[in-house]
C-alpha angles and dihedrals in degrees: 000000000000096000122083088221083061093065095043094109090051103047091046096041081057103043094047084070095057120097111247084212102052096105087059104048101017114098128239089253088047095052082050087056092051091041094057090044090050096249100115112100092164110171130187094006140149108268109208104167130059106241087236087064092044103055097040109112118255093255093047082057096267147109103256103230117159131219123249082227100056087038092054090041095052095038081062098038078059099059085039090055092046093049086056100047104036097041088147101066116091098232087077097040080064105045091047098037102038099020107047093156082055094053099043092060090053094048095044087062082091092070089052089054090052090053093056089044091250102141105221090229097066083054100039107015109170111208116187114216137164096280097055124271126337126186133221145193119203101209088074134072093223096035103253128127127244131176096230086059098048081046094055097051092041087051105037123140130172120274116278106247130230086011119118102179127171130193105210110191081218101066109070106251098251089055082057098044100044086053089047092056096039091062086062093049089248104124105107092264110157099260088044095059097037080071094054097049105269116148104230124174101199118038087178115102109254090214098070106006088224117089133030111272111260131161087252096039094051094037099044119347096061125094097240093048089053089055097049095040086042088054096048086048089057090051091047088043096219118144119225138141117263100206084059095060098068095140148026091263092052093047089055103035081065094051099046088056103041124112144007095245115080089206093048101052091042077063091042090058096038078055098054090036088063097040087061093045092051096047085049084050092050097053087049089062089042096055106034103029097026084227110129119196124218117254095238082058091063097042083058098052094050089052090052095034100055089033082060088043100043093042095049117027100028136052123338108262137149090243108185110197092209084062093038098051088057093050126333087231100068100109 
């Protein structure tokens, strides 16, 4: 099974159930979950996100996306694992008695792990007791080997710098991922795809006529984006200085530190989440349907939209809209 012609059917049973048109109506945060199932195929598009970014874990500031690399090595560590410590089932006897090529594959991923300065004994570690012989891996707590965190250590990158994210279960994944991408500056604002080779006309933002269009002007410097996030400060009733929130990472870095309250602040971010993503939303209707909403729309869509987010996909709490509506923090 060594050859690629080998997995054809496979491939092309797969990718025949794939959508051709995925790329087009699938969100960012959809085309992350295909990509991390092995179903994206995406040819000739728009790359918006260094690799390095892409594979560091979630915690270390990244996507987590994992390597095909690190996913195939640790798939066959596992059998690897499994043929050491379950010697006694026949299924091994077989595969190291009557398939010896089999088994010599299994067995070479060592050298794959060297290379990456894994020791194979952190992975496999055979300790001798009274009972006999035990094995051990040493990237879990209990011993016992698992393929995420074989995929982890394969993958690892260092930690993203001057960058506080936090994935909030509350918040849809395409939310997440769109804030995630407009702290780097990577959201298709004019100036973003000018770079890429886009042909644009108008680099100035179309929401205030002033400043070119850039992910921090059109999410927080310009003066719509300051309405409508002055007007969600007054809901929330939290006092800050406008002047001081001049891009994402502002926005979030005050999020991230308000409060005493842990509930309350998880509210607060899933707030400001939502804020960005409506101002986004609002450009979009600026720019492709001239229509431009009033700020005080917006500041009511973000009231009803994170009330819907934080009832029924967060904590279990009697949220009452009449009291929400006055200020989130009212339970």
């Amino acid at each position: 099974m060594n050859l690629k012609k080998n997995w054809a059917p496979v491939l092309d049973r797969f990718q025949s159930k794939l959508s051709k048109w995925k790329s087009k109506t699938v969100s960012f945060g959809g085309r992350l979950t295909l990509i991390k199932s092995g179903g994206s195929d995406e040819k000739k598009v728009i790359h918006w996100i260094l690799r390095d970014k892409v594979t560091t874990s979630k915690e270390s500031g990244g996507l987590g996306v994992s390597t095909i690399k690190a996913l195939n090595v640790s798939l066959i560590t596992k059998w690897w694992w499994r043929l050491r410590t379950k010697q006694d089932q026949l299924w091994a006897a077989v595969i190291t008695s009557s398939l010896p090529g089999v088994w010599n594959n299994i067995a070479g991923i060592g050298n794959d792990l060297k290379k990456k300065n894994i020791q194979v004994q952190t992975v496999l570690d055979k300790r001798i007791v009274n009972n006999g012989v035990i094995w051990r891996c040493g990237f879990t707590p209990d011993g016992s080997f698992t393929v995420n965190a074989l995929r982890s250590r394969w993958d690892y990158r260092t930690p993203l710098t001057n960058r506080n994210f936090q994935w909030i279960k509350e918040i849809l994944l395409k939310v997440s991922c769109f804030i995630w991408r407009a702290q780097w500056g990577r959201i298709p604002t004019a100036k973003e795809l000018v770079k890429r080779g886009v042909n644009m006309e108008n680099l100035t933002c179309q929401m205030c006529n002033v400043k070119e269009e850039t992910a921090d002007h059109i999410l927080v410097d310009c003066a719509y984006a300051k309405k409508v996030m002055e007007g969600v400060m007054r809901w929330c009733k939290v006092h800050t200085h406008m002047e001081d929130l001049q891009a994402v990472s502002d926005v979030l870095n005050l999020a991230n530190k308000w409060g005493m309250c842990t509930k309350k602040r998880k509210i607060f971010l899933t707030i400001c989440y939502s804020t960005l993503w409506r101002i986004w939303i609002a450009r979009n209707e600026k720019v492709f349907k001239r229509n431009r909403l009033p700020p005080e729309k917006v500041i009511e869509y973000v009231k009803s939209v994170t009330f819907l987010w934080v009832k029924s996909r967060g904590i279990k709490m009697n949220l009452i809209w009449a009291n929400w509506s006055q200020c989130p923090f009212f339970f």
